[in-house]
C-alpha positions as CSV (number, residue, x, y, z in Angstrom):
1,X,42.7,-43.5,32.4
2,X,44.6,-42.5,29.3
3,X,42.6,-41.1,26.4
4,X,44.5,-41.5,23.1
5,X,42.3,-41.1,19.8
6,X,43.8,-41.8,16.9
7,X,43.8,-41.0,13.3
8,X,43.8,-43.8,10.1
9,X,44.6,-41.9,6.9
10,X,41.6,-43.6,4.7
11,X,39.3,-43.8,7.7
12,X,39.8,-40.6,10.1
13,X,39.2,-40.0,13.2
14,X,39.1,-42.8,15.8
15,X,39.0,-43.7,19.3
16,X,41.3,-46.8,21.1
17,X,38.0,-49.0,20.7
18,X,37.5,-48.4,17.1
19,X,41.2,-49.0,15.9
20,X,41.0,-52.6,17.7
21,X,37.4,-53.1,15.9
22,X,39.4,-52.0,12.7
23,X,42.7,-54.3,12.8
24,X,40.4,-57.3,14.4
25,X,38.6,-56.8,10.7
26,X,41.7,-56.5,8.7
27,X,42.6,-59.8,10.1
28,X,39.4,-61.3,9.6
29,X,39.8,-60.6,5.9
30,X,42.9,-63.3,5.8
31,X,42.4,-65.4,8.8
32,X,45.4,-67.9,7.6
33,X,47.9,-64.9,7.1
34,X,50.3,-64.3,10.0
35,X,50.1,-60.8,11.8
36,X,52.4,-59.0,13.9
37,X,50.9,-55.5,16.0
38,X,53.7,-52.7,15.8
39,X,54.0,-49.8,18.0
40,X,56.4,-46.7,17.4
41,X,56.7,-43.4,18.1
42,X,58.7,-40.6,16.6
43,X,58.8,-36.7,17.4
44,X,59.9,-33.9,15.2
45,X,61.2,-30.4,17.6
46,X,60.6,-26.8,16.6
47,X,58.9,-23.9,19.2
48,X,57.0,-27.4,20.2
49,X,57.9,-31.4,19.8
50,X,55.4,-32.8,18.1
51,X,55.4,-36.4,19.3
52,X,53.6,-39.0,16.5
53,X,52.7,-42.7,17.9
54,X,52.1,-44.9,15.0
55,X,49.9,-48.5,15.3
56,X,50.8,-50.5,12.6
57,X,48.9,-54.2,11.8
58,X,51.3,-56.0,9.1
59,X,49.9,-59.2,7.5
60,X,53.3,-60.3,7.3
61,X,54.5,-60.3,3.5
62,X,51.0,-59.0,2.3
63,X,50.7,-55.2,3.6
64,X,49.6,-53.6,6.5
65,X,47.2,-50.9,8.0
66,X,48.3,-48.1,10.5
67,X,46.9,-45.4,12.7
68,X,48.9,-42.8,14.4
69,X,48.2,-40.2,17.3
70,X,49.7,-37.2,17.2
71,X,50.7,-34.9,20.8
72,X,52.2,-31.6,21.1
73,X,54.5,-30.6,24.1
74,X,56.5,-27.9,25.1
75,X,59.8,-27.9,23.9
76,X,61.9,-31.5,25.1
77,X,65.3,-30.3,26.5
78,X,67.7,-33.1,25.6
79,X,67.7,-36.0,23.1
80,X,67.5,-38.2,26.4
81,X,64.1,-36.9,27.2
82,X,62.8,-37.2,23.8
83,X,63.3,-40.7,23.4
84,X,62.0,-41.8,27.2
85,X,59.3,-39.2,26.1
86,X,59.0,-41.5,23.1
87,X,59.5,-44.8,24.6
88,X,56.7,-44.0,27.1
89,X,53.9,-42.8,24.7
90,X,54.6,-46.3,22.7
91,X,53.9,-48.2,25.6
92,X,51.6,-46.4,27.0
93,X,49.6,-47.0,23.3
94,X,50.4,-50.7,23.7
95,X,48.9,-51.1,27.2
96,X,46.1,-49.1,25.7
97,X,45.6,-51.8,22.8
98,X,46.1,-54.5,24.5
99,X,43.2,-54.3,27.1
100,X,41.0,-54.1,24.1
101,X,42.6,-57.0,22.9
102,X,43.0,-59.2,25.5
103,X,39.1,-59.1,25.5
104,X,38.9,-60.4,22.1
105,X,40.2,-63.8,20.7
106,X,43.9,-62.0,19.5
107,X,45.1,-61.4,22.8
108,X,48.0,-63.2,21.8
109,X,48.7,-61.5,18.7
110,X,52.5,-60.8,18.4
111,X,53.5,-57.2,19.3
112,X,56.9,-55.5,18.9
113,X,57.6,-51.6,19.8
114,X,59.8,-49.3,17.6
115,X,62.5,-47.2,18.9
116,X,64.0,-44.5,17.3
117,X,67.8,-45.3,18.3
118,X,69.9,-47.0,17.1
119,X,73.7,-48.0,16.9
120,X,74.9,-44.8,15.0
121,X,74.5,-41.5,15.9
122,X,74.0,-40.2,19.7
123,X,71.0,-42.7,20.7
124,X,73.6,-45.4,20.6
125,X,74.3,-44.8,24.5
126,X,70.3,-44.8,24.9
127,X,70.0,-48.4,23.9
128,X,70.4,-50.6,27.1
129,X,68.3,-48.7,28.9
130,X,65.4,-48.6,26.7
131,X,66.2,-52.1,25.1
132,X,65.6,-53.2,28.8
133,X,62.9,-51.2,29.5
134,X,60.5,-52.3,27.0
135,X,61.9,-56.0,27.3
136,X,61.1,-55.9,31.2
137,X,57.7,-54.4,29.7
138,X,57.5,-57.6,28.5
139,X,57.4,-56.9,25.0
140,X,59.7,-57.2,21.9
141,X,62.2,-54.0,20.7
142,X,63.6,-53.1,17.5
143,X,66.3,-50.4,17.5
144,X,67.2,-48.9,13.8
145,X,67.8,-49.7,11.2
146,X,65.1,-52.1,11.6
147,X,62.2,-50.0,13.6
148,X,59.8,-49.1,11.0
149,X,57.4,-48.2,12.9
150,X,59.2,-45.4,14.6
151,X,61.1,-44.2,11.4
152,X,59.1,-44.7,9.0
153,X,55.6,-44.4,9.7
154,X,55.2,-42.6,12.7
155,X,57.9,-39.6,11.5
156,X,56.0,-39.3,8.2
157,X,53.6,-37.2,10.6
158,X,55.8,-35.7,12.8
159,X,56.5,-32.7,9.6
């Protein structure tokens, strides 16, 4: 089984049970606003990568609450790596929440996981497969410009 603890910036340290305990009260403090789960994960290379998965609850149009987990690995070798690297971690995360969730009343809750490719730039020869991966992981994929998740939040702690 995988272990991931996570960290929320206002909250701390928490483990996979607590973050689902957290959004499932976020929601609770709305319960007519529409929410969508987002999973991304970014990386950042020096003498290690430091790979950052972010979990992000939006209450769409009214704010959000995140969590990310942060890993250290040897040096990746190629941009391909990285993002598989990447691409794994955030559903690896997903799976992770959604057990906890499925035992809850949100086990439908939308979900969507954020690459970090995109149709500029090198990554742009990385999008079928990983578009098709995820989608045959049977979950929804944004690529840049509009994966958040991945470029925003979860590369804020990769520095």
């Amino acid at each position: 089984m995988i272990i991931m603890n996570f960290v929320n910036p206002t909250k701390g340290k928490m483990s996979i049970k607590e973050v689902v305990q957290d959004i499932i009260a976020f929601m609770e403090e709305v319960p007519t606003a529409s929410y969508k789960l987002i999973i991304g994960t970014d990386s950042q290379s020096r003498d290690n990568s430091c790979f950052v998965t972010a979990v992000i609850v939006h209450r769409v149009g009214k704010g959000a609450r995140y969590y990310y987990h942060r890993k250290y690995m040897s040096s990746v070798k190629s941009l391909r790596h990285k993002i598989f690297t990447e691409t794994s971690m955030s559903l690896a995360a997903v799976t992770l929440l959604k057990e906890e969730l499925d035992k809850t009343r949100y086990k439908g809750l939308d979900v969507e996981i954020h690459v970090d490719i995109g149709q500029n730039g090198d990554t742009k020869e990385l999008i079928r497969e990983v578009v098709g991966w995820v989608m045959g992981s049977g979950f929804k994929v944004k690529i840049k410009p509009n994966a958040c998740g991945a470029t925003k939040v979860a590369d804020r702690y990769t520095k």
